[in-house]
C-alpha positions as CSV (number, residue, x, y, z in Angstrom):
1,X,174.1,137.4,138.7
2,X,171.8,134.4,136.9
3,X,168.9,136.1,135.6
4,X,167.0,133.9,136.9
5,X,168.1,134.4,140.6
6,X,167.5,138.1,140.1
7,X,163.9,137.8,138.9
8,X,163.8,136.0,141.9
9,X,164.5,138.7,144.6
10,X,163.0,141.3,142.3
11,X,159.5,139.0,143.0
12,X,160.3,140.0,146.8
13,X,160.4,136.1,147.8
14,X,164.6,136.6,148.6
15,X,163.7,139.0,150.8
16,X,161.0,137.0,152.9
17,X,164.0,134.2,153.4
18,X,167.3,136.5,154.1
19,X,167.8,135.1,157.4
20,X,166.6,131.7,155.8
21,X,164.2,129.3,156.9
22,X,163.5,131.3,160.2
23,X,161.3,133.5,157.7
24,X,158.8,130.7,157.9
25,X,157.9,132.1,161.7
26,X,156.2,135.1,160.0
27,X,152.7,136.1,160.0
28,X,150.8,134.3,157.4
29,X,147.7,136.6,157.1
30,X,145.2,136.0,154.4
31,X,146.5,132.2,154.0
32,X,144.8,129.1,155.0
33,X,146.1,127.4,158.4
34,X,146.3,123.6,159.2
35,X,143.7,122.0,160.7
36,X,143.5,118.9,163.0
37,X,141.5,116.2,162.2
38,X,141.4,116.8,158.2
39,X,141.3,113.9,156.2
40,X,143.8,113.4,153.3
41,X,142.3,112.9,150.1
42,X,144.8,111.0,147.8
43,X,145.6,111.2,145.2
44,X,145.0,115.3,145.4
45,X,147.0,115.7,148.2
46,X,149.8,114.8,146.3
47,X,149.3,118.0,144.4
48,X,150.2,121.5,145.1
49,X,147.3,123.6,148.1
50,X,148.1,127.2,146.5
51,X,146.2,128.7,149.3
52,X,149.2,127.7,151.8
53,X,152.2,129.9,152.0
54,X,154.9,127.0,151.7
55,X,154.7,123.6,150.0
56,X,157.4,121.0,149.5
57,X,158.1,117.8,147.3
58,X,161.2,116.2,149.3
59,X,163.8,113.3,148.5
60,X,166.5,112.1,149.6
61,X,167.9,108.4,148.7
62,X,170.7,106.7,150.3
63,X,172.2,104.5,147.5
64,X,175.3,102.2,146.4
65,X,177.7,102.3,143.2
66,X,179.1,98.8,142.0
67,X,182.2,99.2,144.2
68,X,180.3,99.5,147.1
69,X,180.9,103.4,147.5
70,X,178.0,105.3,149.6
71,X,176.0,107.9,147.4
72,X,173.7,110.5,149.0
73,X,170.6,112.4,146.3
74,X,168.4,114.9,147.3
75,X,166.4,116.3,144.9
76,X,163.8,119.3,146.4
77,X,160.7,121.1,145.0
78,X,159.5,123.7,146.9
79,X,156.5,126.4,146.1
80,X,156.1,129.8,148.2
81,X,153.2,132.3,147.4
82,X,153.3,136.0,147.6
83,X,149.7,136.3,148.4
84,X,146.8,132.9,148.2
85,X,145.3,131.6,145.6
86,X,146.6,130.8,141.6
87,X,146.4,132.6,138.2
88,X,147.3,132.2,134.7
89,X,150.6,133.9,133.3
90,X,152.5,136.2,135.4
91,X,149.9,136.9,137.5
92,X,150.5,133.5,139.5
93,X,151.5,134.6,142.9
94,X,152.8,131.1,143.1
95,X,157.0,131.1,143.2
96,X,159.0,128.1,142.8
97,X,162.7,127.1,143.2
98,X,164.5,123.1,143.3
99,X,167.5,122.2,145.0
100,X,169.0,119.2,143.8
101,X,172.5,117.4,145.1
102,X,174.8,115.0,145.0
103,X,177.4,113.6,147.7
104,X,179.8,110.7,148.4
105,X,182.0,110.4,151.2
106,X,184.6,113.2,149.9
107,X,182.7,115.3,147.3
108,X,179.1,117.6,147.7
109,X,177.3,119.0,144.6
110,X,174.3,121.2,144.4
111,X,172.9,123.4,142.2
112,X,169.2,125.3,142.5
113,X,166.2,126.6,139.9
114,X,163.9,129.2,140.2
115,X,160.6,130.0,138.5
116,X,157.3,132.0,138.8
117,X,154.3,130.0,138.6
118,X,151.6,130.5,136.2
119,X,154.1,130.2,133.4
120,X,154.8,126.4,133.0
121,X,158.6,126.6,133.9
122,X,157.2,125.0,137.3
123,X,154.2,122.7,138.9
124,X,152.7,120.1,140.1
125,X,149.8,118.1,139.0
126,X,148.1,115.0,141.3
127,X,147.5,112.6,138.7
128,X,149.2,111.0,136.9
129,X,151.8,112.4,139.0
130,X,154.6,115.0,137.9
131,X,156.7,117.3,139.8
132,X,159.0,119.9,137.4
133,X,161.1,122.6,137.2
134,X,162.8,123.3,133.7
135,X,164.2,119.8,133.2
136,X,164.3,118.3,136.2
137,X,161.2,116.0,137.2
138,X,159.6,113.7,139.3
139,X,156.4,112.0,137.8
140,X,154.9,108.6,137.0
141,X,151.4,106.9,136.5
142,X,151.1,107.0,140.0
143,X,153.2,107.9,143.2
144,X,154.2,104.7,143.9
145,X,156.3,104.7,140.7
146,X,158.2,107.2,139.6
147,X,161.4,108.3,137.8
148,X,163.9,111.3,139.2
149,X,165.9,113.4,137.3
150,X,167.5,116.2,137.5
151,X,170.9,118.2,136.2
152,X,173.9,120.1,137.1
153,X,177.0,121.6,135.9
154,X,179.1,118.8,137.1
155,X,176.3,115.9,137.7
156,X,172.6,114.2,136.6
157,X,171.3,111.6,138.0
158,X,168.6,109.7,136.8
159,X,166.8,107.3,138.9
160,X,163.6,104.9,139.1
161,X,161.7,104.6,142.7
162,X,159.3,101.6,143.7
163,X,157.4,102.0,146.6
164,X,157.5,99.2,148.7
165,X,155.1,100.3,151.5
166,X,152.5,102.7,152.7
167,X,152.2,106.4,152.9
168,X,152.7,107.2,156.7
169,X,150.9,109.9,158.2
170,X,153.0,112.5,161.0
171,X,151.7,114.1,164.3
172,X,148.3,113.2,164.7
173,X,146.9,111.4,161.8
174,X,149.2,113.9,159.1
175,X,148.8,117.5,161.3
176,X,152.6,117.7,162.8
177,X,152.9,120.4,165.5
178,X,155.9,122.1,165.3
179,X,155.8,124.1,168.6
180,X,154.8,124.5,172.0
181,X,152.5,127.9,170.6
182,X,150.6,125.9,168.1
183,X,152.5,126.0,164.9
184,X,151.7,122.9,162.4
185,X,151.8,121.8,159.1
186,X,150.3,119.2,157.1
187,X,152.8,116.8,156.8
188,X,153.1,112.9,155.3
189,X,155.7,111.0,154.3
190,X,156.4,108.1,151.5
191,X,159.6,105.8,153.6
192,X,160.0,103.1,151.9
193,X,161.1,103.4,147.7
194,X,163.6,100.6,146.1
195,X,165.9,102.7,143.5
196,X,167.7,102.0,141.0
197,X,169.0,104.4,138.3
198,X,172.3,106.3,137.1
199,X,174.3,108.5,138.9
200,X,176.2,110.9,137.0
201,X,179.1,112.4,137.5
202,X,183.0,113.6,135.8
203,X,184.3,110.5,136.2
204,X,181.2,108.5,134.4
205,X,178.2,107.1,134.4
206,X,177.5,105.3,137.9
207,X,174.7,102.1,138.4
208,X,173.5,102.7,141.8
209,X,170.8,100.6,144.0
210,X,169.3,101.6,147.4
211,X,166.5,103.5,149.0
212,X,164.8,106.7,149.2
213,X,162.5,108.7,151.3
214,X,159.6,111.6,150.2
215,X,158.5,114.0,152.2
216,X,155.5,116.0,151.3
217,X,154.8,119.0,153.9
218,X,152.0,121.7,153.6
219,X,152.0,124.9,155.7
220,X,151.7,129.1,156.1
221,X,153.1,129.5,159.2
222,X,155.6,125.9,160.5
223,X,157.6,127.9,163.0
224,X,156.7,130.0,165.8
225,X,158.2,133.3,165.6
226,X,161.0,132.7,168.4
227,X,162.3,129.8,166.5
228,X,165.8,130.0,164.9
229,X,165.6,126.6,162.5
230,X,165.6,122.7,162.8
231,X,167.7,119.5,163.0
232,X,165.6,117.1,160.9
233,X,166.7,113.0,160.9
234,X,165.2,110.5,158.1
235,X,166.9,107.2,159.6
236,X,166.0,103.9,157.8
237,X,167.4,101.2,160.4
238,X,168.5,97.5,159.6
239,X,165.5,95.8,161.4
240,X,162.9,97.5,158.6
241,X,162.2,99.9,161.6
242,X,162.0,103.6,160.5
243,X,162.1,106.6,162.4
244,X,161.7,110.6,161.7
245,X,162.2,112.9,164.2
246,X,163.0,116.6,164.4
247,X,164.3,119.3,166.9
248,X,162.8,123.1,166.4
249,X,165.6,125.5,168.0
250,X,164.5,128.8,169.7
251,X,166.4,131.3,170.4
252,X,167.0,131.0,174.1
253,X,168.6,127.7,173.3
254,X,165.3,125.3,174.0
255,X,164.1,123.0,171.4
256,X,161.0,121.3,170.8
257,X,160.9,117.7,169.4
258,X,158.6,115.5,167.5
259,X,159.0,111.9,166.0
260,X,157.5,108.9,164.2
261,X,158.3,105.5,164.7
262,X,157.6,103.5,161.6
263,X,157.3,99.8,161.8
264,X,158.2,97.5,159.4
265,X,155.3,96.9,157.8
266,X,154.3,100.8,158.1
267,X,152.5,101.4,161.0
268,X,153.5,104.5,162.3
269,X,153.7,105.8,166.0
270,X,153.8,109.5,166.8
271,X,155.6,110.4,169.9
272,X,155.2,114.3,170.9
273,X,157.4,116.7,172.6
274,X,160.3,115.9,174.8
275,X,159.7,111.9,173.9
276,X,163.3,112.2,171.3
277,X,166.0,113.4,172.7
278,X,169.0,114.4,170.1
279,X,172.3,115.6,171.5
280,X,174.8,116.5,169.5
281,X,177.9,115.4,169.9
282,X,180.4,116.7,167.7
283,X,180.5,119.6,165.2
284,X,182.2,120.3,162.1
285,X,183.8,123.5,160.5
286,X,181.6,123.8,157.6
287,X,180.8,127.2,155.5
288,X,182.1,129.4,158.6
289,X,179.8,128.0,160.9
290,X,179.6,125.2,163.3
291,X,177.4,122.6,162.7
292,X,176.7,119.0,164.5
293,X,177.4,116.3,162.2
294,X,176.9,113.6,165.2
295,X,174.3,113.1,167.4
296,X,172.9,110.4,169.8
297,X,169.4,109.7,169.4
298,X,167.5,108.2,172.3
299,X,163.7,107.2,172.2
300,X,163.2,105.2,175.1
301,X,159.7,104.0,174.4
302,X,161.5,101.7,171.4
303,X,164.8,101.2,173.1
304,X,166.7,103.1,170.5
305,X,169.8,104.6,171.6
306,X,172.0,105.8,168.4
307,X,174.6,107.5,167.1
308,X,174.3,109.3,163.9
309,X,177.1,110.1,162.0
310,X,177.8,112.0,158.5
311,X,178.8,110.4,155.5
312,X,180.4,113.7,154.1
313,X,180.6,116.6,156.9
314,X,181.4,119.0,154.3
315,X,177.4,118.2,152.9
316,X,176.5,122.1,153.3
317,X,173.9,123.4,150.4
318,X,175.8,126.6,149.3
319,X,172.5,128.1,147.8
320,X,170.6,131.0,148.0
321,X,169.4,130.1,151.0
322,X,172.0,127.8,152.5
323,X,171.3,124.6,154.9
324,X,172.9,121.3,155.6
325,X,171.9,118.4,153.7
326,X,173.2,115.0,153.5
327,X,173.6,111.2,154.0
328,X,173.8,109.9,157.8
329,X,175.0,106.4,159.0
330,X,173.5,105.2,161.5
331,X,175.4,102.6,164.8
332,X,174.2,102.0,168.5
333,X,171.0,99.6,169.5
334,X,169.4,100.0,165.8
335,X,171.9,100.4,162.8
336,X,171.4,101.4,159.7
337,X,171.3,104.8,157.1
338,X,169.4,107.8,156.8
339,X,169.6,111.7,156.2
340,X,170.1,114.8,158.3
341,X,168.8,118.2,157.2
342,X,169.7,121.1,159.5
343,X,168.8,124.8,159.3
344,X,169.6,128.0,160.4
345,X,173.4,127.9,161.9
346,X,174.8,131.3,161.6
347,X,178.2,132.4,160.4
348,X,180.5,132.5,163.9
């Protein structure tokens, strides 16, 4: 066993996540809740809110070699606290682990990193912005520009990102409910980065172009305690129309949804419960389980009726704690590309 991955479940934080992200459903006593109507202060909010059980630092990036070949990156930073609050050393409560990946149309690659806060393996700071852990890191003068990069056994990739619009708040001006009991997060969302960088893989060194999307996503307790995991779309349409929307599964086979509609010049729309409807459509084999890698889409407030496809339906993140991740195309009334991240699907 990595040594690493050992101090991790020693630390207890395995534990809290063996059925995976359902954990998040737990009490969250002693931590700080969301609260509607707080304003975002940037640049801080960029940084890490140790008093929150679970933080994350999210991208994922649609992009294209010379040839033409699709590429999907992810690249993931997320911190978890055994108790509120920060220290120095090894008395940081503060717990950290990265997933980074990398897939194309026939091949998925992911590897993971874990560290315990106070130490310096791992952090955050809001300005000048930079996001690490061990070598892998996201950071720049500010976080409209930054450089990606990260490194596995069998790929790197190292990128540069551009914003080319706003930061787009969720829910109701950045406090996203999450279910019909209350559950919420603060949660905003950077849509609209030009890339360019190095993809790197056996074969070589690849040039790729294209776009990316960060997620940033505060909470102590997202899920309510009957809910089994989520079907998450980042969808980046042809018009300059965006669109995130999710689905929170319970386990008596209900969902509650939630989504954004992002204009092209930013201006975001949030639409609440039962306004997105996702079906799936098909399902793949994947990892034992089966999981839906297409859906239809329908938001009838914007017209949009869509299927959305994988690029790679074999995209499943074989980690410690194991999701689906990976690079969507998009056809119906608004084409384009986008990412799917789904949780929880059990071995069957």
């Amino acid at each position: 066993m990595n040594v690493r991955v050992l101090v991790f479940l020693l630390l207890g934080v395995g534990n809290a996540f063996a059925q995976g992200f359902a954990g998040l459903g737990t009490d969250a006593d002693g931590f700080a809740m969301p609260e509607r109507g707080r304003q975002f202060q940037f640049p801080q909010d960029h940084g890490p809110h140790p008093n929150f059980r679970i933080e994350w630092w999210y991208v994922t990036a649609n992009l294209t070699g010379p040839d033409g070949a699709d590429y999907g990156l992810q690249w993931t930073l997320f911190r978890t606290a055994l108790a509120p609050g920060e220290a120095e050393g090894w008395k940081s409560p503060q717990v950290w682990f990265g997933h980074a990946a990398v897939t194309s149309a026939t091949t998925h690659r992911a590897t993971e990193r874990f560290a315990r806060g106070g130490t310096g393996q791992a952090g955050v700071e809001a300005a000048p912005f930079s996001a690490w852990i061990d070598d892998w890191r996201m950071a720049g003068d500010s976080f409209d520009r930054l450089r990606l990069t990260a490194t596995g056994e069998d790929f790197a990739y190292d990128i540069s990102m551009q914003a080319q619009g706003p930061l787009v708040l969720h829910g109701d001006s950045g406090y996203s409910v999450k279910s019909a009991k209350g559950q919420a997060s603060h949660y905003y969302s950077q849509p609209s980065f030009a890339v360019d960088g190095t993809i790197t893989l056996p074969e070589g060194d690849i040039p790729v172009r294209g776009t990316a999307w960060v997620d940033r996503e505060w909470s102590s307790q997202p899920l309510a305690d009957d809910q089994a995991g989520w079907d998450w779309f980042s969808l980046s349409f042809d018009t300059g129309e965006k669109l995130m929307g999710f689905r929170l599964r319970d386990v008596a086979g209900g969902g509650f949804t939630s989504a954004t509609w992002i204009a092209a010049d930013g201006t975001a729309t949030p639409y609440a419960d039962g306004k997105l409807v996702a079906t799936p459509l098909e399902t793949s084999r994947v990892a034992g389980r089966d999981v839906p890698t297409q859906w239809r889409l329908i938001l009838p407030d914007r017209g949009l009726d869509v299927t959305v496809g994988a690029l790679n339906s074999q995209a499943w993140m074989d980690l410690r704690i194991p999701y689906w991740e990976g690079p969507v195309r998009v056809a119906g009334s608004h084409p384009g590309k986008g990412y799917l991240e789904m949780t929880g699907y059990e071995v069957r």
